[in-house]
Each structure stands twice: as structure tokens, then as C-alpha cells.
C-alpha atoms as one frame of an Amber mdcrd trajectory, in Angstrom:
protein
   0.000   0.000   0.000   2.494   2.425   0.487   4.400   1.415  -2.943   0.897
   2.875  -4.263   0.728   6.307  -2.246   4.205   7.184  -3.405   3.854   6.281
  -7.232   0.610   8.240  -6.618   2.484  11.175  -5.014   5.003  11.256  -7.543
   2.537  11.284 -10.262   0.521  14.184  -8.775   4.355  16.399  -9.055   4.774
  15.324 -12.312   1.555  16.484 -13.339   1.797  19.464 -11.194   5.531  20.150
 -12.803   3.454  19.529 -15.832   1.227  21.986 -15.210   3.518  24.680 -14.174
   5.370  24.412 -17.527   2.634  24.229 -19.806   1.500  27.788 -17.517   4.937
  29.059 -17.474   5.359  28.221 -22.063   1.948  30.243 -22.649   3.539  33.825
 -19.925   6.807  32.953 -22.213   4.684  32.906 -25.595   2.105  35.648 -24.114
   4.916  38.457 -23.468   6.760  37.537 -26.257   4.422  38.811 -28.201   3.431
  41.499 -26.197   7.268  42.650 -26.276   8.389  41.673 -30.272  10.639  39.321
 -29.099  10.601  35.360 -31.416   8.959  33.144 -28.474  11.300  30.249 -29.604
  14.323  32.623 -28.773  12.394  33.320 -25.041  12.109  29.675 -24.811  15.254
  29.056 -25.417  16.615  31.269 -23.106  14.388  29.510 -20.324  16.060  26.156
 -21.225  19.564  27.508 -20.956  18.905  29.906 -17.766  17.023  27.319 -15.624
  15.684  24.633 -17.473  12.051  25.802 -16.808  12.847  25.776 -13.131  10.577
  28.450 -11.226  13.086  28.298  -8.274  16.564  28.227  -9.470  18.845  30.449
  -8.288  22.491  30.970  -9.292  25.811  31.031  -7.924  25.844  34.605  -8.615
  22.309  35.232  -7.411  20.032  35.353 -10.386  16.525  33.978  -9.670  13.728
  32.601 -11.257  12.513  30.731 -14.368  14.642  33.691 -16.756  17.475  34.480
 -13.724  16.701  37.589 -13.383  19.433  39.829 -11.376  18.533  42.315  -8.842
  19.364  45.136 -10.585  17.396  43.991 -14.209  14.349  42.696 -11.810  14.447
  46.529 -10.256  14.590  48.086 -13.786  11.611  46.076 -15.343   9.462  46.585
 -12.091   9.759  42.782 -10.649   8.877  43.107  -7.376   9.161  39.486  -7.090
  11.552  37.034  -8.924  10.583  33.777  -7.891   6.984  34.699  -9.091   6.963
  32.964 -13.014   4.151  35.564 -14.869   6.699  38.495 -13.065   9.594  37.120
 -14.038   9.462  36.328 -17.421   7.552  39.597 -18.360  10.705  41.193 -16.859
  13.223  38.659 -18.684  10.833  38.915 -21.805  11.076  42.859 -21.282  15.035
  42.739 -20.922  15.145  40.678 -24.233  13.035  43.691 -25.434  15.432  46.079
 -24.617  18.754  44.033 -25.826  16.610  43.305 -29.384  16.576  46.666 -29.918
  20.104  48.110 -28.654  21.444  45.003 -30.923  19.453  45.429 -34.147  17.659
  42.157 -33.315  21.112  39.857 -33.754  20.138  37.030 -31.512  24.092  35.733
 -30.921  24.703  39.705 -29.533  21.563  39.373 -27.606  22.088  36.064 -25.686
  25.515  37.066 -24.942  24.538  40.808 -23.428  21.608  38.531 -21.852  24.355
  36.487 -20.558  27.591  38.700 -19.724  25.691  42.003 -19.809  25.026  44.584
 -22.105  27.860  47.079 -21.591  30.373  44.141 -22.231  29.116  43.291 -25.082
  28.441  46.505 -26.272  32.239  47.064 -25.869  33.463  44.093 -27.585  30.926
  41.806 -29.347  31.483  38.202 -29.831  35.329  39.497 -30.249  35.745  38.408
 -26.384  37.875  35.553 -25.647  35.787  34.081 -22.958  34.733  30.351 -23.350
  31.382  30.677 -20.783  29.593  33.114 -22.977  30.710  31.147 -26.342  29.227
  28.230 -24.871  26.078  29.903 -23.450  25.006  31.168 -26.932  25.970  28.024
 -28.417  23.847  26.431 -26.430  20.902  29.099 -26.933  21.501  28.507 -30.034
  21.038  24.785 -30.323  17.843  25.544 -28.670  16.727  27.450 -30.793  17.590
  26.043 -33.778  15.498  23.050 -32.580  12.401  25.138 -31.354  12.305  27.048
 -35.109  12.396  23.665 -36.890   9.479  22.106 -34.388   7.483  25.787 -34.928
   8.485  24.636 -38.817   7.208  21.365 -38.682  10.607  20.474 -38.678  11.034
  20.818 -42.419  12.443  24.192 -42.775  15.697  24.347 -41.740  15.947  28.481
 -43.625  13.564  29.282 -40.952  15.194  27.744 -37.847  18.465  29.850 -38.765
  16.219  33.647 -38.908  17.555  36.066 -36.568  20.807  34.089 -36.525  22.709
  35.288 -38.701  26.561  36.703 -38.626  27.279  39.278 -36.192  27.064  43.228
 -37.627
């Protein structure tokens, strides 16, 4: 009997971990349009940042489903980063912001997302520094993948828009 309540508990997490994604995809879809940015690129941040993970926090103390800093949570009005519809408007909104200060180059974007906008404003992908290489490789590949699904996985021309080579 209590082989049963435990495969029962564990089912009710899953589906409630089910549940909380499926919620957390449509605020990810929802203020990506609201904000202009491609929902597959939001998404794919989310998979990189914390693997859909509504509590994550980082070694350097960036929280949330789109690990969200202090100071970016302050300047898109998150009062509350552990809160999923807060932050990824605010992550969503940051994207926003780099979008436009990058002419919409998703590689420039995931690496200001990544190592900060005044870095990368500075020096581009011209930095030497193997983290943020593999960070938007691996946004990338994400990506990539999520344009070819949205595609129905035939189109490989329109997995690649927005990536392009750096300006």
C-alpha cells in the first residue's frame, strides 16, 4: 500500500511540474508577443537559464525561471523574482530592450543577456571568454530546434532567422 501512495504522489508532481510548464510556455509565448521578441528565442533562453525551473537560483544570485538579477528585476518593475508571470515579463522585457540596442542579432543578444550589455556593447562576440561562447551556443542549439518544431521540422531556412553573422 504504500508502494501505491508514493507512485501516486510522484505522479501528482509530475503532473503538477506539468502543469507549471505548460503555464509558465503560454507567460513565455504571451509576453513575447506582447514585447516583439521570437517566443522560440524566449524559450530558449528559459532552457539555458534554468531549465524551466521556477526556483533556481544561481551562484551569482540570479533567480527565477529567466534568472533575473537584482538590478534587471528593479529596472523592469519585478517586485518578485521567484513569481513565473513576473519574471518572465521582466526577462521577456530585458530581451526587449537588448533586441533593440542590438538590431535584433540574436548571438549579440544572448551574450549581453548572458555577460551584460555594456560588455558586449564594448566588444561583441570578439571576447575571448569560453562561458559566454558556450552559453550562446547552447541558446543557439535551442533554438535552432524550437524554429524547426514551430516549422514542422522541415524548414531548416527558418530555424536559422535572426541568426545570422554578427554586424
Amino acid at each position: 500500500m504504500k508502494l501505491a501512495a508514493l507512485v501516486f504522489s510522484l505522479s501528482i508532481c509530475r503532473a503538477g511540474a506539468q502543469d507549471l510548464r505548460q503555464t509558465a510556455s503560454a507567460r513565455a509565448e504571451y509576453y513575447a508577443h506582447v514585447y516583439s521578441v521570437p517566443p522560440e528565442f524566449v524559450k530558449a533562453i528559459i532552457d539555458v537559464e534554468s531549465a524551466w525551473q521556477p526556483d533556481a537560483i544561481s551562484t551569482k544570485g540570479a533567480v527565477g525561471i529567466m534568472q533575473l538579477t537584482v538590478p534587471a528585476a528593479f529596472t523592469f518593475g519585478v517586485t518578485n523574482r521567484f513569481r513565473i508571470d513576473e519574471n518572465i515579463r521582466g526577462g521577456v522585457a530585458y530581451l526587449s530592450r537588448l533586441m533593440r540596442l542590438f538590431d535584433g542579432e540574436l548571438r549579440l543578444v544572448a551574450a549581453a543577456y548572458y555577460a551584460g550589455e555594456a560588455r558586449i556593447r564594448k566588444t561583441g562576440l570578439n571576447c575571448a571568454d569560453p562561458d559566454i561562447y558556450r552559453y550562446v551556443a547552447a541558446v543557439e542549439r535551442f533554438y535552432r530546434k524550437r524554429r524547426l518544431a514551430a516549422n514542422g521540422g522541415g524548414d531548416a531556412k527558418g530555424a536559422e532567422q535572426g541568426w545570422g553573422n554578427s554586424k
